[in-house]
C-alpha positions in Angstrom: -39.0 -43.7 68.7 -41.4 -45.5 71.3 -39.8 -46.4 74.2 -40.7 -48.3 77.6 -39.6 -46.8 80.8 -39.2 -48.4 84.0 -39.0 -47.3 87.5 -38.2 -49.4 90.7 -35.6 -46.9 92.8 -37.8 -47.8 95.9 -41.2 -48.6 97.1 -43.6 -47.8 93.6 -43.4 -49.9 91.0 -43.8 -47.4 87.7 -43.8 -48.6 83.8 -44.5 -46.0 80.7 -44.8 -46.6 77.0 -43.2 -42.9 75.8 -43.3 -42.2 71.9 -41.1 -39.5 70.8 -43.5 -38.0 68.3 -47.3 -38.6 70.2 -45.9 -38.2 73.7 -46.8 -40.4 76.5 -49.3 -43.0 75.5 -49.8 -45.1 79.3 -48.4 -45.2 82.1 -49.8 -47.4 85.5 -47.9 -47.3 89.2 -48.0 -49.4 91.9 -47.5 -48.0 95.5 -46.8 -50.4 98.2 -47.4 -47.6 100.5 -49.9 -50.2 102.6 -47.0 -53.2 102.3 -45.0 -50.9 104.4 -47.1 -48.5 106.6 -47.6 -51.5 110.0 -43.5 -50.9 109.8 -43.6 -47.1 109.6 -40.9 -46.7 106.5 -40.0 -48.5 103.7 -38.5 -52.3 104.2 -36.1 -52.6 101.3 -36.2 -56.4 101.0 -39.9 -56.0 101.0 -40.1 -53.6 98.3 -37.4 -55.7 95.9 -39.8 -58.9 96.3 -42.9 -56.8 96.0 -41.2 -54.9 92.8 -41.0 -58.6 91.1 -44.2 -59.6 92.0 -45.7 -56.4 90.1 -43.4 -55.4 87.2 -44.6 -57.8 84.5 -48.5 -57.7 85.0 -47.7 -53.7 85.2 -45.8 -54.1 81.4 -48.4 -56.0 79.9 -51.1 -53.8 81.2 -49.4 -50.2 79.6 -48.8 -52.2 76.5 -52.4 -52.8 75.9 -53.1 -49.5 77.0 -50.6 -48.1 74.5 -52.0 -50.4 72.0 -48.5 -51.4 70.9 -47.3 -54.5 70.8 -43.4 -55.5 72.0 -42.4 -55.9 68.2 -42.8 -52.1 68.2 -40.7 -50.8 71.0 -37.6 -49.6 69.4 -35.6 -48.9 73.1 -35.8 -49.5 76.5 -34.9 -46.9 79.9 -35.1 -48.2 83.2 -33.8 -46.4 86.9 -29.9 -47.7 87.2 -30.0 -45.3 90.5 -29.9 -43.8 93.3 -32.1 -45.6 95.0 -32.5 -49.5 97.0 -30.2 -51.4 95.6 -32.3 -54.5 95.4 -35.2 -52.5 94.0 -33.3 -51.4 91.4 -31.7 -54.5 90.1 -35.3 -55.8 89.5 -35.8 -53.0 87.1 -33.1 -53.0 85.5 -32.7 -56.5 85.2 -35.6 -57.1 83.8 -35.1 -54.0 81.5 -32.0 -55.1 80.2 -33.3 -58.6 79.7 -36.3 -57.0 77.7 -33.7 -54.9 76.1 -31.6 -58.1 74.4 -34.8 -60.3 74.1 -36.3 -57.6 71.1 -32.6 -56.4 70.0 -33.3 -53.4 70.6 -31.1 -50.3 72.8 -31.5 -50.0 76.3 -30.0 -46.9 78.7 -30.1 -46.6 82.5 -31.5 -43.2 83.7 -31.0 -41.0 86.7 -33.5 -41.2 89.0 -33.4 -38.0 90.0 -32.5 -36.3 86.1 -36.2 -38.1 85.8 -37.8 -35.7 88.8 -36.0 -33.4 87.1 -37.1 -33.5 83.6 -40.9 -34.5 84.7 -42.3 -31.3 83.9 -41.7 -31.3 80.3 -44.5 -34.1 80.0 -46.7 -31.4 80.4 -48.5 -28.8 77.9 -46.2 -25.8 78.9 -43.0 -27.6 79.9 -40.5 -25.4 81.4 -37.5 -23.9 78.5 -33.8 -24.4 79.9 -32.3 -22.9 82.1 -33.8 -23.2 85.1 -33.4 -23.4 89.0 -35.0 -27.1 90.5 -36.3 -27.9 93.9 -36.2 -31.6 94.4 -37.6 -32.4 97.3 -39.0 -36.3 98.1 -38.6 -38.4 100.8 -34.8 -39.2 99.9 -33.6 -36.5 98.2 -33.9 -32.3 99.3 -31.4 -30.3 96.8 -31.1 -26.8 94.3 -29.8 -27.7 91.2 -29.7 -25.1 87.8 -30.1 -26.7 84.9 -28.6 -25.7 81.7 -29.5 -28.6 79.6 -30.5 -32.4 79.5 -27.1 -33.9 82.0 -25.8 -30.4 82.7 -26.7 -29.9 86.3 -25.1 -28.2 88.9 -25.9 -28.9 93.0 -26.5 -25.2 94.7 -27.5 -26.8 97.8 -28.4 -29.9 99.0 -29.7 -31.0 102.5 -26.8 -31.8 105.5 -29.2 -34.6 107.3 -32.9 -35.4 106.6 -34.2 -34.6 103.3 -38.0 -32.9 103.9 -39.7 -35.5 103.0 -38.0 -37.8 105.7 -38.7 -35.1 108.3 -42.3 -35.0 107.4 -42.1 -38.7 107.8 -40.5 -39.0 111.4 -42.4 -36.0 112.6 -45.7 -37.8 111.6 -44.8 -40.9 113.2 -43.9 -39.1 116.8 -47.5 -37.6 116.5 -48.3 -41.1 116.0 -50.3 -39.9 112.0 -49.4 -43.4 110.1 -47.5 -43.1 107.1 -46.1 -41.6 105.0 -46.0 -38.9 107.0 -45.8 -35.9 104.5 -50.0 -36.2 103.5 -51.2 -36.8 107.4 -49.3 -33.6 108.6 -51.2 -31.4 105.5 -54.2 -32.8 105.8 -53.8 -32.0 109.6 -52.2 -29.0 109.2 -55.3 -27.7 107.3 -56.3 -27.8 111.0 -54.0 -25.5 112.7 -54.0 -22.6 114.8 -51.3 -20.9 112.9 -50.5 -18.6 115.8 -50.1 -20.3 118.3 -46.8 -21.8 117.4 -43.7 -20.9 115.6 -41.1 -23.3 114.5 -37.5 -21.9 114.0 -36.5 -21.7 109.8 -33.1 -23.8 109.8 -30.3 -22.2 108.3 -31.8 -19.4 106.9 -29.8 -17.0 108.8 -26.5 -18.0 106.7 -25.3 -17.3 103.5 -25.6 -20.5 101.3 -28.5 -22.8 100.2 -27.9 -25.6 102.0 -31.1 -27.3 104.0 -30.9 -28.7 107.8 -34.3 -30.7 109.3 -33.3 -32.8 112.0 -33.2 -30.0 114.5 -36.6 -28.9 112.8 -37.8 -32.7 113.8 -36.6 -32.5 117.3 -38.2 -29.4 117.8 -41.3 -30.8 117.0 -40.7 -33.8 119.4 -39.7 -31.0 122.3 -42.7 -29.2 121.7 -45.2 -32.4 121.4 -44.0 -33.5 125.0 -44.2 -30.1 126.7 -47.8 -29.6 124.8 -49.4 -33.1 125.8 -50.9 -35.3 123.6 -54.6 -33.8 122.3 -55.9 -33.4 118.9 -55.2 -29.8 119.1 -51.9 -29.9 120.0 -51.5 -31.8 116.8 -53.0 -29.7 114.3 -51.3 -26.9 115.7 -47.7 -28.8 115.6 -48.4 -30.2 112.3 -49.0 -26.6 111.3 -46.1 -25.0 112.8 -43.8 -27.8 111.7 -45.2 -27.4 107.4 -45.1 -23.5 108.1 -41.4 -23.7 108.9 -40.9 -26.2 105.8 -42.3 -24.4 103.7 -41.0 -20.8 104.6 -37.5 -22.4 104.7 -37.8 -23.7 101.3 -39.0 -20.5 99.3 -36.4 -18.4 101.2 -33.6 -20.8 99.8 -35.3 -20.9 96.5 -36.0 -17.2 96.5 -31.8 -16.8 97.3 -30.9 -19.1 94.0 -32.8 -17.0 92.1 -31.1 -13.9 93.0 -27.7 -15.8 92.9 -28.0 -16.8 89.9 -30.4 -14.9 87.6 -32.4 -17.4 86.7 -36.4 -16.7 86.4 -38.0 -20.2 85.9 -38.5 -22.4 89.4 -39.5 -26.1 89.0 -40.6 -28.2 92.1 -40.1 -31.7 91.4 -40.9 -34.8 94.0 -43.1 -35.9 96.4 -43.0 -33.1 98.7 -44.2 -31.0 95.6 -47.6 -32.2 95.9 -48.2 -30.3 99.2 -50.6 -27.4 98.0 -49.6 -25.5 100.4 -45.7 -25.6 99.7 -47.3 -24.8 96.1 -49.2 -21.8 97.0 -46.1 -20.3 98.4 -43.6 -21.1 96.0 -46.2 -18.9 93.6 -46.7 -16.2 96.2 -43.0 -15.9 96.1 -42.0 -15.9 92.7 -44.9 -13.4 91.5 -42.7 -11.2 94.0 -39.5 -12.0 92.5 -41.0 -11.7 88.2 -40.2 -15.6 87.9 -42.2 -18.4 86.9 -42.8 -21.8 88.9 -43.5 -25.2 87.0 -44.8 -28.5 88.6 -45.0 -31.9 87.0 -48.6 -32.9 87.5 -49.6 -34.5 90.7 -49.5 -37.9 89.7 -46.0 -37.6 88.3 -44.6 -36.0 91.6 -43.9 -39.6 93.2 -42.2 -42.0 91.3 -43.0 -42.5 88.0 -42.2 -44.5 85.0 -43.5 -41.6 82.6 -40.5 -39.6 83.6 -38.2 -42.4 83.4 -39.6 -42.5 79.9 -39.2 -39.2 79.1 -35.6 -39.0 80.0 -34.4 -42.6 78.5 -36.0 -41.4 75.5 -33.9 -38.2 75.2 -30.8 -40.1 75.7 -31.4 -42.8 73.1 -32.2 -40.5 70.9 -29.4 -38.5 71.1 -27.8 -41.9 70.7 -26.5 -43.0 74.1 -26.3 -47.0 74.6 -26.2 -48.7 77.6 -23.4 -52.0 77.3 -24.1 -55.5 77.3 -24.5 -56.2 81.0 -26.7 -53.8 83.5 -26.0 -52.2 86.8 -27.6 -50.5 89.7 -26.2 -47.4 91.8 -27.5 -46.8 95.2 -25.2 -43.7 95.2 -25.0 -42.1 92.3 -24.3 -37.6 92.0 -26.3 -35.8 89.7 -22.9 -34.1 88.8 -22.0 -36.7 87.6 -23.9 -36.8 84.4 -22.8 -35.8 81.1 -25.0 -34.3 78.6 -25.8 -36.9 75.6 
């Protein structure tokens, strides 16, 4: 089955050709990370008009790539949700119309079950169960997962997701965004004595994440410090230290809850090296293994959204005759195909 996967949740623009026997065969992505950086975050009615500009010249170019012409897709997946609304009725409207133009299947995919499931695409995917860390700009949650659509939250974040915090504590610094690659890159910088950040919620029993206070800590500390290059290295280090030490003790803590010995990180945030390096130091300690999806399939992607579609259609799930996007939409909510 060869299959054409799109994503659109928010501010990339992602389209995959997937074949269920030779594995991905092109994928090309489209950030509008400079569309948004003079207004410091994503402008959703921005990224819906900048989604339509981009999504067909994107489908004809992995096409070619693939070497496959439309007569040979046999099923379309596209991103239903969570995500911007108006970003997502561009994919999927423009999935489903595909979808009825070649009579073929079509199914809507879980953003985040496509995160999730990332890792497989590569040589030495990860075997079920396993414990995942999705953490993106959106999104910072535990889930185990026992199969494809059997996932179960352990702990998801009361306020800012990490990726969000990275972003707001960047833009106090005054770093540009996104926020999450100026603060490692500056980070790489600093003095990591001189300052120590509190680890939120660690303390307490459950793996649940906080990082507002985390972000106003930083903003406390930055105006009692002054503004010099210095004092932003060292901030930016104190404030990924904290991250990232609050992250692998929650990880560390589903393990041991639940038994499990494989660890994937999944989204954005998984890029960071460092966050990388520690999530192995840790689970060397603790006899477990970590798997990543490879860097370029840590943002948004429509390789994963491929992978996952695929899985669905062909256990035989069909999406109906009309299409829909969810903003909100629980993991738990799934149901194995």
């Amino acid at each position: 089955m060869r299959i054409i996967g799109i994503e659109t949740s928010c501010d990339e623009t992602g389209v995959a050709v997937y074949d269920s026997e030779q594995g991905l065969l092109s994928h090309a992505l489209y950030s509008q990370v400079e569309l948004h950086a003079e207004y410091g975050g994503v402008v959703p009615e921005l990224a819906s008009r900048d989604h339509v500009r981009k999504i067909l010249p994107l489908l004809d170019n992995v096409l070619s790539q693939a070497k496959t012409a439309r007569s040979e897709i046999d099923g379309i997946a596209y991103t239903e949700g969570p995500g911007l609304v108006g970003a997502l009725l561009v994919g999927a409207a423009v999935g489903r119309s595909l979808a009825w133009a070649l009579g073929v299947p079509h199914v809507g995919v879980h953003h985040m079950e496509g995160h999730l499931l990332a890792p497989m695409l590569e040589e030495t995917p990860p075997e079920f169960p396993f414990i995942a860390l999705l953490v993106s700009g959106g999104h910072t949650m535990l889930v185990e997962v026992s199969g494809v659509g059997q996932y179960q939250i352990l702990g998801d974040t009361l306020d800012d997701a990490v990726g969000e915090a990275f972003d707001k504590t960047a833009k106090l610094l005054d770093l540009g965004y996104p926020g999450g690659p100026a603060i490692e890159k500056l980070a790489e910088l600093g003095d990591p004595d001189r300052l120590t950040f509190p680890r939120p919620m660690v303390n307490r029993p459950g793996l649940e994440f906080s990082f507002s206070g985390l972000k106003t800590f930083a903003l406390n500390t930055w105006q009692e410090l002054g503004d010099s290059e210095k004092n932003k290295a060292d901030i930016s280090r104190a404030f990924q230290d904290a991250v990232l030490e609050t992250l692998a003790i929650k990880c560390k803590r589903a393990i041991q809850q639940t038994g499990v010995k494989r660890l994937v990180l999944a989204g954005g945030v998984s890029a960071n090296k460092a966050l990388r390096a520690r999530m192995q130091r840790m689970v060397e300690k603790e006899q477990a293994e970590v798997f990543y999806p490879r860097m370029e399939f840590c943002t948004d992607n429509g390789a994963m959204i491929a992978f996952a579609g695929h899985l669905r259609l062909l256990a035989g799930e069909r999406g109906g005759e009309g299409f829909k996007a969810q903003p909100r939409w629980s993991l738990e909510d799934l149901v194995a195909p």
